[in-house]
py3Dmol code that shows the C-alpha trace and the ligand (Angstrom):
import py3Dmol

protein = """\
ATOM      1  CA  UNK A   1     121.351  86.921  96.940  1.00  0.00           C
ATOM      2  CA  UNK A   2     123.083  86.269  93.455  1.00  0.00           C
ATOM      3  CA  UNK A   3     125.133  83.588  95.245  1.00  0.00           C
ATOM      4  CA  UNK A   4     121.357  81.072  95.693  1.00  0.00           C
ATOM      5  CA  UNK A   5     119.793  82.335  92.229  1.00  0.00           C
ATOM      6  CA  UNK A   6     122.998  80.578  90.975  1.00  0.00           C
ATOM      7  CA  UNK A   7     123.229  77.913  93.168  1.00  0.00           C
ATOM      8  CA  UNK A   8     119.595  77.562  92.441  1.00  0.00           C
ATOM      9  CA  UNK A   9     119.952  77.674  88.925  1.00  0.00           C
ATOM     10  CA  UNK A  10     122.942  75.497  88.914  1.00  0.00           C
ATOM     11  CA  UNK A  11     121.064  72.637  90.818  1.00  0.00           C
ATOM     12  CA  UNK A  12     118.182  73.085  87.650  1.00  0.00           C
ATOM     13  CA  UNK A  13     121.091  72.212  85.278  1.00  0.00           C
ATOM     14  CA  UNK A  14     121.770  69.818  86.777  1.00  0.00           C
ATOM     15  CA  UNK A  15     118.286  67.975  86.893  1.00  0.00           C
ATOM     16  CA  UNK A  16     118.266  68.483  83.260  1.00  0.00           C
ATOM     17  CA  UNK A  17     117.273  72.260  82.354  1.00  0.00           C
ATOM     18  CA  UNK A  18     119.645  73.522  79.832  1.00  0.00           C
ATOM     19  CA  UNK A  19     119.725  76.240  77.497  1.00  0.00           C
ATOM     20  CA  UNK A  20     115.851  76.967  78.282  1.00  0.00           C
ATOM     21  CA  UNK A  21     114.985  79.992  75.287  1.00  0.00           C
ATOM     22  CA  UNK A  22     112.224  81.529  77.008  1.00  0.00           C
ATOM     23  CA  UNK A  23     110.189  81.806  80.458  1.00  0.00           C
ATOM     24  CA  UNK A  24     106.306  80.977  80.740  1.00  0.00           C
ATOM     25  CA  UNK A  25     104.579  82.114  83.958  1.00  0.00           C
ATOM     26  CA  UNK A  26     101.286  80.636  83.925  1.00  0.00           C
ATOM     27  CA  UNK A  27      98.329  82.721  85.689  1.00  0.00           C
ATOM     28  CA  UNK A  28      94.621  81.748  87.036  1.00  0.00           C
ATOM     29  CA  UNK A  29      93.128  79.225  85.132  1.00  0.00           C
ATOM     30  CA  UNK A  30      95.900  79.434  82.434  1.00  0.00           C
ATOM     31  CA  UNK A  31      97.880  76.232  83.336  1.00  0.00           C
ATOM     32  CA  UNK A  32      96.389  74.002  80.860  1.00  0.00           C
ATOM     33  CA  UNK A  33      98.789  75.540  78.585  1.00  0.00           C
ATOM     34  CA  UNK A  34     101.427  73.079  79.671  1.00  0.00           C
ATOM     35  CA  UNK A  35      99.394  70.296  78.106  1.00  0.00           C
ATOM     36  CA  UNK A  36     100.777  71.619  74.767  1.00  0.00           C
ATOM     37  CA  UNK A  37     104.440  71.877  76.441  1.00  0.00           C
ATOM     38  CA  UNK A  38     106.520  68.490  75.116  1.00  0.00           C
ATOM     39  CA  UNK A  39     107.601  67.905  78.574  1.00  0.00           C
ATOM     40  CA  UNK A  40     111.141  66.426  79.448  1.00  0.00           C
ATOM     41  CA  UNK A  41     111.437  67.303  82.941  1.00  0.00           C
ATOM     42  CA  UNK A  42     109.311  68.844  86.127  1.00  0.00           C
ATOM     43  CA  UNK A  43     109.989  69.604  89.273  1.00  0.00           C
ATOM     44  CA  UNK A  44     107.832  70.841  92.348  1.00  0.00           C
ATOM     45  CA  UNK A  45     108.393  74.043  93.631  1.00  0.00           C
ATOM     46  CA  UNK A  46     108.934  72.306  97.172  1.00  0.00           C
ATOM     47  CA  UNK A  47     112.150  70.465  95.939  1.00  0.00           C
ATOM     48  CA  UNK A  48     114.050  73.477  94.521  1.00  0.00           C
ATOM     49  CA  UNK A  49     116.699  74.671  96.862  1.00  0.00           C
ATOM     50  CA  UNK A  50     115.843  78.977  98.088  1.00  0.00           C
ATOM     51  CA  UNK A  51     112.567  78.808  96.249  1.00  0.00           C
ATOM     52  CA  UNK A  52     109.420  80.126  98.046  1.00  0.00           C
ATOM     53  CA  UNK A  53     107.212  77.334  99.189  1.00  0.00           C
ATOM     54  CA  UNK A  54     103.325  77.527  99.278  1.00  0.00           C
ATOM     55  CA  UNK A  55     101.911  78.186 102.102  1.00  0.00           C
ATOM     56  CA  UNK A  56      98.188  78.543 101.127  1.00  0.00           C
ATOM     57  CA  UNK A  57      96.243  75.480 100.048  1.00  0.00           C
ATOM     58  CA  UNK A  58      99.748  73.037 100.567  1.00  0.00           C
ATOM     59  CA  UNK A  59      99.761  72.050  96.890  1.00  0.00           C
ATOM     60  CA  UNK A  60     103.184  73.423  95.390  1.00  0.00           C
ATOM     61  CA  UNK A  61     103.360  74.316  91.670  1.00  0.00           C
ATOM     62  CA  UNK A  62     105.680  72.714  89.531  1.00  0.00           C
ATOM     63  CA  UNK A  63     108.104  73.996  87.094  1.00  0.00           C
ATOM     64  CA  UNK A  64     108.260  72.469  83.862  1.00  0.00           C
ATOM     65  CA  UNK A  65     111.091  72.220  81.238  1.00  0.00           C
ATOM     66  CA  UNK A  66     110.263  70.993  77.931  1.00  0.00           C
ATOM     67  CA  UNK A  67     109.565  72.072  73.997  1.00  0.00           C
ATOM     68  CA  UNK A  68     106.937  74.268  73.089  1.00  0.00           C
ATOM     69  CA  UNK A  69     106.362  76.021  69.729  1.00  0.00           C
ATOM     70  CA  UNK A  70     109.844  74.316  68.869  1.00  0.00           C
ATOM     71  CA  UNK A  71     111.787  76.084  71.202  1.00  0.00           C
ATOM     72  CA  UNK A  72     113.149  74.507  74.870  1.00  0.00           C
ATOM     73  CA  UNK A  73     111.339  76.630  77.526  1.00  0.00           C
ATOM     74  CA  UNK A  74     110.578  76.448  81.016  1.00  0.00           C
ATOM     75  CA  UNK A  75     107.500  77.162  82.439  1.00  0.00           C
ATOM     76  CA  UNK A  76     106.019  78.084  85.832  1.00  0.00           C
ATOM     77  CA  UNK A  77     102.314  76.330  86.962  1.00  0.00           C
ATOM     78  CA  UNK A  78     101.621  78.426  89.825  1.00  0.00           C
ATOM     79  CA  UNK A  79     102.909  81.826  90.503  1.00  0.00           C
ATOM     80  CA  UNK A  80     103.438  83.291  93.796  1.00  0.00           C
ATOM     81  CA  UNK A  81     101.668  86.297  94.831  1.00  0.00           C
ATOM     82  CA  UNK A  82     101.712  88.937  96.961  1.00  0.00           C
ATOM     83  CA  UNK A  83      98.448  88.377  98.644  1.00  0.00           C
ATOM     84  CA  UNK A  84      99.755  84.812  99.784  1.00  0.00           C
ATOM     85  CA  UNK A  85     102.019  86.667 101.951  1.00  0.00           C
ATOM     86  CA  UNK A  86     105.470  86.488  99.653  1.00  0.00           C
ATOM     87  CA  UNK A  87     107.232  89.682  99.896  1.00  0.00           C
ATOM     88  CA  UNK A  88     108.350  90.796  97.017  1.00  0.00           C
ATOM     89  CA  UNK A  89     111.958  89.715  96.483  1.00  0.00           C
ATOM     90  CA  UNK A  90     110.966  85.995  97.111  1.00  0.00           C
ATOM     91  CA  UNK A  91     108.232  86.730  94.086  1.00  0.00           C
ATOM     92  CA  UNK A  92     110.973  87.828  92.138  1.00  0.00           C
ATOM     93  CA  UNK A  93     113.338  85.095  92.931  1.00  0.00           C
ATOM     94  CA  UNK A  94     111.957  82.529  90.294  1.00  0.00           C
ATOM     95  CA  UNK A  95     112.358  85.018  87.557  1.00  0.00           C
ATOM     96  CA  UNK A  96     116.090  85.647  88.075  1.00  0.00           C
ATOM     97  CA  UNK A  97     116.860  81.824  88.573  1.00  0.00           C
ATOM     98  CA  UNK A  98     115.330  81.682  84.956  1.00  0.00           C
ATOM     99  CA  UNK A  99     117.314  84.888  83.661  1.00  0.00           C
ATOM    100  CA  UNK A 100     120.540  82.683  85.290  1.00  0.00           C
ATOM    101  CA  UNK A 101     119.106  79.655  83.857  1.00  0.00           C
ATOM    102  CA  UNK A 102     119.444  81.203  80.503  1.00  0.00           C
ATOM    103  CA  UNK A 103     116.031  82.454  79.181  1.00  0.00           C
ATOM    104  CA  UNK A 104     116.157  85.340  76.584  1.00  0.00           C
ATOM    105  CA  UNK A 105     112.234  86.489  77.058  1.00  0.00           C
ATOM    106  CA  UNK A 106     109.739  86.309  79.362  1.00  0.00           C
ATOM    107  CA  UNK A 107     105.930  85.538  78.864  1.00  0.00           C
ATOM    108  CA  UNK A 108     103.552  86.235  81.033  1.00  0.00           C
ATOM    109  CA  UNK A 109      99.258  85.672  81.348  1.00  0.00           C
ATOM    110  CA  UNK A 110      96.986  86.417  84.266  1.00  0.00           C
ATOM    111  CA  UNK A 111      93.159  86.692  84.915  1.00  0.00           C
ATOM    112  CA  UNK A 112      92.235  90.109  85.308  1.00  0.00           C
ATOM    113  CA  UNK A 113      88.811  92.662  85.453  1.00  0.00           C
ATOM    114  CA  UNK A 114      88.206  94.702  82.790  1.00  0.00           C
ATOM    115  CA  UNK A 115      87.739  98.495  83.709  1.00  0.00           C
ATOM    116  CA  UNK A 116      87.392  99.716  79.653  1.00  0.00           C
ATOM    117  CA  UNK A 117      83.943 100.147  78.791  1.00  0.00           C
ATOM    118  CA  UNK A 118      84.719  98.250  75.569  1.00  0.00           C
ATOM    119  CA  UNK A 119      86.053  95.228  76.777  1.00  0.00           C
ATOM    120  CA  UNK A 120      84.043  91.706  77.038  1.00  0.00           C
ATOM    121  CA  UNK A 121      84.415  88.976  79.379  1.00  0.00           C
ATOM    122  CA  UNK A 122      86.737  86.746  77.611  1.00  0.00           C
ATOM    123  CA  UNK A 123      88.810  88.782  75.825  1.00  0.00           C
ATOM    124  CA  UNK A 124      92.633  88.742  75.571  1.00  0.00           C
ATOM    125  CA  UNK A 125      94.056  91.693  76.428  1.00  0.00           C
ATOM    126  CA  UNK A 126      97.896  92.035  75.238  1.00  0.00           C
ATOM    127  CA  UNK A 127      99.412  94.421  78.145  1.00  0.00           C
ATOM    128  CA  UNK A 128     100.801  97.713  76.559  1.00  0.00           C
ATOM    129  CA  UNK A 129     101.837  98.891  80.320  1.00  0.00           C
ATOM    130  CA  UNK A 130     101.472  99.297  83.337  1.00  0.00           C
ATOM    131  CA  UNK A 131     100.648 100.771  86.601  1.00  0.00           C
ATOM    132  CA  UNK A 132     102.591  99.507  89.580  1.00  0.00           C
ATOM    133  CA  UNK A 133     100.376  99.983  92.975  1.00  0.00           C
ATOM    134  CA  UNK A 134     102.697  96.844  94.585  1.00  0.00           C
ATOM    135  CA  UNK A 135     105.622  97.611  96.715  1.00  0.00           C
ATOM    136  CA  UNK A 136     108.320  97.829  93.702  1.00  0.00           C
ATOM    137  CA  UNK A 137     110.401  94.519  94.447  1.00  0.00           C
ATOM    138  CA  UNK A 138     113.581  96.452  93.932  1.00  0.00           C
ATOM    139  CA  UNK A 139     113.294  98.490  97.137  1.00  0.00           C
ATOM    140  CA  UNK A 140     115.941  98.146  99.207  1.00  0.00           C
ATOM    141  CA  UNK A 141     120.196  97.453  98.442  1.00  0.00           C
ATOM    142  CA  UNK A 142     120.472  97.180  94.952  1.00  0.00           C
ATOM    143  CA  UNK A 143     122.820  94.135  93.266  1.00  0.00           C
ATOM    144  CA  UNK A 144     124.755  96.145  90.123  1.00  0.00           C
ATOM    145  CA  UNK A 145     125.994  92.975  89.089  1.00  0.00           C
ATOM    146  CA  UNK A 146     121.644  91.610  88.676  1.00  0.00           C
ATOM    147  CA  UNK A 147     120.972  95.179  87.100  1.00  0.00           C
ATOM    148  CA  UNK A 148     121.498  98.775  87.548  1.00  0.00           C
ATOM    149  CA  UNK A 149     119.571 101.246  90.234  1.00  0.00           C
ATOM    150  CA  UNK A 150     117.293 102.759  88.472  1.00  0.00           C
ATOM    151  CA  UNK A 151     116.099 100.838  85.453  1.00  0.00           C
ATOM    152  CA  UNK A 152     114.656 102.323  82.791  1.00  0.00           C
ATOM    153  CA  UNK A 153     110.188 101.522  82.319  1.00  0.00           C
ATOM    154  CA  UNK A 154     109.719 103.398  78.876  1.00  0.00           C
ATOM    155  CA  UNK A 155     109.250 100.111  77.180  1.00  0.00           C
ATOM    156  CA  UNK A 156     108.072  97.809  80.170  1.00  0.00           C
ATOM    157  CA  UNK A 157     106.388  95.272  77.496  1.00  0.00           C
ATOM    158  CA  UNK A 158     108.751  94.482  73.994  1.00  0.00           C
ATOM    159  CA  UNK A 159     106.646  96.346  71.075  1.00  0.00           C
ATOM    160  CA  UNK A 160     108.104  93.983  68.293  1.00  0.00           C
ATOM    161  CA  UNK A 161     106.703  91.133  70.245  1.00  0.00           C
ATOM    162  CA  UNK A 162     103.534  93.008  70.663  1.00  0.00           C
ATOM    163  CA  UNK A 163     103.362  93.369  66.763  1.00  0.00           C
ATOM    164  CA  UNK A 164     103.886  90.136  66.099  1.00  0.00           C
ATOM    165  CA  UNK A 165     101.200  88.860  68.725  1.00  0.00           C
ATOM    166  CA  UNK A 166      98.640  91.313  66.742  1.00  0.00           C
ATOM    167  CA  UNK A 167      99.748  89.725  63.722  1.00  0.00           C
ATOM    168  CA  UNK A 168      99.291  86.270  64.692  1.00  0.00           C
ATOM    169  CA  UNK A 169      95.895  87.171  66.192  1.00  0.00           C
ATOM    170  CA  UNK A 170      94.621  89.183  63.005  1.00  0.00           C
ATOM    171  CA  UNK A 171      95.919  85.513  60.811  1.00  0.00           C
ATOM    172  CA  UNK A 172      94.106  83.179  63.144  1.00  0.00           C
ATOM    173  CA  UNK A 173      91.006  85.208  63.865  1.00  0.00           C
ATOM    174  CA  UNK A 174      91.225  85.905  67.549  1.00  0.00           C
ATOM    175  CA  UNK A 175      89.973  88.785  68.782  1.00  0.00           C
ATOM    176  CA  UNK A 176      92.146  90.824  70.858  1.00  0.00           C
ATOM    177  CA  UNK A 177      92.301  94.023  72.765  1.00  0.00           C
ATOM    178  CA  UNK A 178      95.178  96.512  74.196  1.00  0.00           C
ATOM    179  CA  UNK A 179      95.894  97.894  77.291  1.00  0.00           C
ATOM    180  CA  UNK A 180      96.906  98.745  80.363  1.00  0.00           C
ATOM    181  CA  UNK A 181      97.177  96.790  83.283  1.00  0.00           C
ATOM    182  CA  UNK A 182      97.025  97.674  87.253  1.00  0.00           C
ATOM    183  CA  UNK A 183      98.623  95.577  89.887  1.00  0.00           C
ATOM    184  CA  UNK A 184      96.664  95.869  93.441  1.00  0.00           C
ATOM    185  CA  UNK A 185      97.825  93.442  95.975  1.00  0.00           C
ATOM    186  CA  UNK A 186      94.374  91.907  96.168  1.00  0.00           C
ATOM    187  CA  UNK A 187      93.175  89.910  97.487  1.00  0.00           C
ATOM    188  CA  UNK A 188      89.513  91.360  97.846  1.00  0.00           C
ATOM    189  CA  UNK A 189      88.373  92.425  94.225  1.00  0.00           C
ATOM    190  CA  UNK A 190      87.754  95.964  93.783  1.00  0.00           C
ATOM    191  CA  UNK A 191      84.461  98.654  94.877  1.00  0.00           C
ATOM    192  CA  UNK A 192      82.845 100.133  92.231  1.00  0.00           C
ATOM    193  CA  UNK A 193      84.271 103.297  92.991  1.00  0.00           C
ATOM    194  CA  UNK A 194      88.121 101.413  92.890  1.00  0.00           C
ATOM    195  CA  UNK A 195      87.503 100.123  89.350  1.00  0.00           C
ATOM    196  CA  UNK A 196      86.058 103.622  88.482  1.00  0.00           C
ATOM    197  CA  UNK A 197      89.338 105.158  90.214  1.00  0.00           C
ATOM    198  CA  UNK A 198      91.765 102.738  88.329  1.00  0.00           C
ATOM    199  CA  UNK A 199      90.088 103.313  84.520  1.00  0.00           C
ATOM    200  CA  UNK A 200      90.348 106.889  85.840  1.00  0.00           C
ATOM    201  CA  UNK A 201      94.400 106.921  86.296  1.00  0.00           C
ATOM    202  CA  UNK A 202      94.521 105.070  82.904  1.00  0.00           C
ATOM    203  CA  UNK A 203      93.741 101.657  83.548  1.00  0.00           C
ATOM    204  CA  UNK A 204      92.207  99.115  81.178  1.00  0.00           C
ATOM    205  CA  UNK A 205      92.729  95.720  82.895  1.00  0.00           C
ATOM    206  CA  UNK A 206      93.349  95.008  87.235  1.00  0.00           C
ATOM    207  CA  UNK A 207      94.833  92.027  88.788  1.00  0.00           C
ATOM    208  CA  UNK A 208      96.880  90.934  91.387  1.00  0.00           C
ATOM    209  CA  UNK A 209     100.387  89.874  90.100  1.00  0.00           C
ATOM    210  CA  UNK A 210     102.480  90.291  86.987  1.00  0.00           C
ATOM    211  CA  UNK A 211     104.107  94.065  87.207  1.00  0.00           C
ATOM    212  CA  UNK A 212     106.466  92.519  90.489  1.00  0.00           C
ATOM    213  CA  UNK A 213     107.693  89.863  87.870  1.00  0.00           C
ATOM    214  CA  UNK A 214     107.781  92.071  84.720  1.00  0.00           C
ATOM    215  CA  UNK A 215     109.647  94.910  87.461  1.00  0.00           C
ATOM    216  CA  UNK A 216     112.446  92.456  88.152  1.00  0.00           C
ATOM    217  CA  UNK A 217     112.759  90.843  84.520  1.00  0.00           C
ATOM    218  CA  UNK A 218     113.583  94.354  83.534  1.00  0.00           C
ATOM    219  CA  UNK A 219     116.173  95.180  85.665  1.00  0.00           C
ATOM    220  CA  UNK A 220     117.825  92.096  84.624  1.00  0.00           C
ATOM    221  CA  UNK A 221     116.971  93.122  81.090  1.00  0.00           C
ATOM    222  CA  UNK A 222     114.247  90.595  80.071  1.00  0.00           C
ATOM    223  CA  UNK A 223     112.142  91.414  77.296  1.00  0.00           C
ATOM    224  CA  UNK A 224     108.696  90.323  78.125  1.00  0.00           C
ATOM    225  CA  UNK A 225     105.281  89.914  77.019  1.00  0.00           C
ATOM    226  CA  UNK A 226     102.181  89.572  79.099  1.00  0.00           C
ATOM    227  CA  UNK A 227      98.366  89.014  78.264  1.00  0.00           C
ATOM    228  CA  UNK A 228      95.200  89.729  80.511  1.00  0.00           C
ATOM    229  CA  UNK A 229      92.269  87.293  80.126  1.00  0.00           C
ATOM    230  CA  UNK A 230      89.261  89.294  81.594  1.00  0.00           C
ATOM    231  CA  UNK A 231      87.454  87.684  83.218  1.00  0.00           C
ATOM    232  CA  UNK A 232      84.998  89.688  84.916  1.00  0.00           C
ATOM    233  CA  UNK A 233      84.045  93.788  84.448  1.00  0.00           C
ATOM    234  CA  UNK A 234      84.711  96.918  86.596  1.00  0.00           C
ATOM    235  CA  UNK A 235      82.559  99.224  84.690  1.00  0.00           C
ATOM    236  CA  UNK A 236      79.550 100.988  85.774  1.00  0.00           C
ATOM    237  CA  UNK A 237      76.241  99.046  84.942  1.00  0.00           C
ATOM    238  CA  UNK A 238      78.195  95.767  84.249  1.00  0.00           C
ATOM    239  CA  UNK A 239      79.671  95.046  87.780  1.00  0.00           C
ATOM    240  CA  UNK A 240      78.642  91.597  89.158  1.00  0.00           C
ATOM    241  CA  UNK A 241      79.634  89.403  91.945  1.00  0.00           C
ATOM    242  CA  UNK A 242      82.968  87.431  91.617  1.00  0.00           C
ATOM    243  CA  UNK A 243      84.090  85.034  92.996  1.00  0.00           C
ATOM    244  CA  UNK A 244      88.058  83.095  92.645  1.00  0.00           C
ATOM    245  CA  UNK A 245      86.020  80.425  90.754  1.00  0.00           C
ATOM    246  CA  UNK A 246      84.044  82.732  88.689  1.00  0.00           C
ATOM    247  CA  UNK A 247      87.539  83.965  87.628  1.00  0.00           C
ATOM    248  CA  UNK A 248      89.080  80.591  86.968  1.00  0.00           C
ATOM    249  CA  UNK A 249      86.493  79.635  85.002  1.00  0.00           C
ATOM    250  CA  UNK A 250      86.501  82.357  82.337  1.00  0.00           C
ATOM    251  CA  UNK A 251      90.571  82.077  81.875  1.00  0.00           C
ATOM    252  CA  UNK A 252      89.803  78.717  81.373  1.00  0.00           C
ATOM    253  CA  UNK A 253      87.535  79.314  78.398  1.00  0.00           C
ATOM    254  CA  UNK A 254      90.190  81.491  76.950  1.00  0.00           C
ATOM    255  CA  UNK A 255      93.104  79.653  77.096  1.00  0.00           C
ATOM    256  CA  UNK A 256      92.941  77.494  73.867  1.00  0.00           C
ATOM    257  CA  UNK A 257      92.754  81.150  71.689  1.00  0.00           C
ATOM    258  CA  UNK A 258      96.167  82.729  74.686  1.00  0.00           C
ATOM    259  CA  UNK A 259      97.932  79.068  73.844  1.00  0.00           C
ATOM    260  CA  UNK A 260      97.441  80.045  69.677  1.00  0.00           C
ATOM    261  CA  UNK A 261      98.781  83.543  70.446  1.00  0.00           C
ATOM    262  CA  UNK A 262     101.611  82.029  72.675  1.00  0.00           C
ATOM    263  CA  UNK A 263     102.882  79.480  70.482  1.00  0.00           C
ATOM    264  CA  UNK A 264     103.126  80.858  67.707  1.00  0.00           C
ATOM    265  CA  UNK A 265     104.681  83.908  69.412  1.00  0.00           C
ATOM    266  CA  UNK A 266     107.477  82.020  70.780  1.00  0.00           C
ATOM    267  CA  UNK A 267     108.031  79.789  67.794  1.00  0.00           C
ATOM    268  CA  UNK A 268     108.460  82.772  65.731  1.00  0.00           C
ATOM    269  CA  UNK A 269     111.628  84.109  68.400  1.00  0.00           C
TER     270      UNK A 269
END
"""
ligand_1 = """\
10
HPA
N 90.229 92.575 90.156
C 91.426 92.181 90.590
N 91.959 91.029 90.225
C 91.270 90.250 89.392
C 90.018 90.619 88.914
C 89.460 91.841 89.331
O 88.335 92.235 88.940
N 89.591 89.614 88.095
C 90.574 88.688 88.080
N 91.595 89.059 88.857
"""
view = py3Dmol.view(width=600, height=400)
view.addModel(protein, "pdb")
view.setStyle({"model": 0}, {"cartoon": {"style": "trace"}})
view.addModel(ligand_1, "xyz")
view.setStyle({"model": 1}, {"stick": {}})
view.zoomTo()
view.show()
């Protein structure tokens, strides 16, 4: 397996990607942050040697090299999940070509349901933790020289990057919350009485994807940063119908105040 990431990430060098800082993986609704990427090069998913190909709606995402908040990153529009049928290693693929590619952090957003009575629709919710309820993409042989065994979750989400992310909120006035997230393999959004179980084991936030990336960026020792846009609620009394476009639209309306937080964030690496 490490023989493609390289091969993978040797054939990005060679269209161009060098010395990428940092990682971007772009969730529902969220890819209109790559209007504010300076972009130098892209590439669909669909011409990258070992990487997964869509199978779903037969447009590929594209990843995108190019300078944001001053620093050369490299960015994923469209993330695979689990739901589409991926297994788990090939979701965690992408993330290791980057880690070979030469990223130092990775960033993360998705669209997610609020099970904390005191969340809104539309808040940004900067993810504390987590609670893995995917298969854990490391199952099965284990690659000493990608990371060790058993790697260590005490610190899933970098705390000094979570600092400065309140920081940056508190200066530029957006209102954020805190939390922890739940990864369900979707796709059908929760019952009632699944939202009430998942704020019940500690949840705040639920979505589909994220913890299988952030799982495999810390084995191979990424530091990484993630933010929920909710989008909808899971709490008792405020539970409506949702629908994928209900979804898409709220991220949307957040994304200008998760590209302020982002920017900054990774300017200030
Ligand atoms: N549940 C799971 N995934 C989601 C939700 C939700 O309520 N909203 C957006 N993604």
């Amino acid at each position: 397996m490490l023989e493609k990431i390289k091969e993978t990430a040797e054939f990005l060098k060679s269209k161009g990607i060098i010395n990428p800082e940092a990682g971007i993986v772009l969730g529902t609704g969220l890819g209109g942050l790559t209007s504010k990427i300076n972009i130098i090069s892209e590439i669909d998913y669909h011409d990258i040697p070992s990487f997964p190909v869509s199978t779903v709606d037969g447009h590929a995402g594209k990843l995108i090299y190019g300078d944001f908040g001053g620093k050369k990153i490299v960015a994923m529009k469209g993330r695979f999940h689990f739901y589409e049928g991926y297994s788990t290693s090939q979701i965690a693929f992408p993330i290791r070509v980057m880690k070979y590619l030469g990223i130092k952090w990775l960033f993360l957003s998705n669209a997610a349901g609020g099970v904390n009575p005191g969340f809104r629709i539309g808040d940004i919710m900067i993810i504390t933790d987590h609670i893995n309820l995917l298969p854990n993409p490391l199952i099965g042989k284990n690659d000493d020289r990608i990371g060790t065994r058993f790697p260590d979750m005490s610190e899933a989400y970098d705390r000094s990057l979570i600092d400065r992310a309140t920081e940056i909120a508190e200066k530029n006035n957006i209102r954020i919350c805190k939390g922890v997230y739940l990864g369900t393999t979707g796709p059908t959004f929760e019952t009632p009485a699944e939202y009430k179980y998942f704020r019940t084991i500690g949840a705040d936030s639920v979505g589909m994807s994220t913890v299988t990336e952030v799982i495999v960026a810390r084995h191979i020792g990424l530091p990484c940063f993630a933010v929920s846009i909710i989008t909808d609620l899971g709490v008792e009394g405020k539970i409506e119908y949702t629908t994928h476009e209900i979804v898409q639209r709220e991220a949307e309306k957040a994304e200008n105040r998760m590209t302020i937080i982002m920017t900054e964030l990774i300017s200030s690496l």
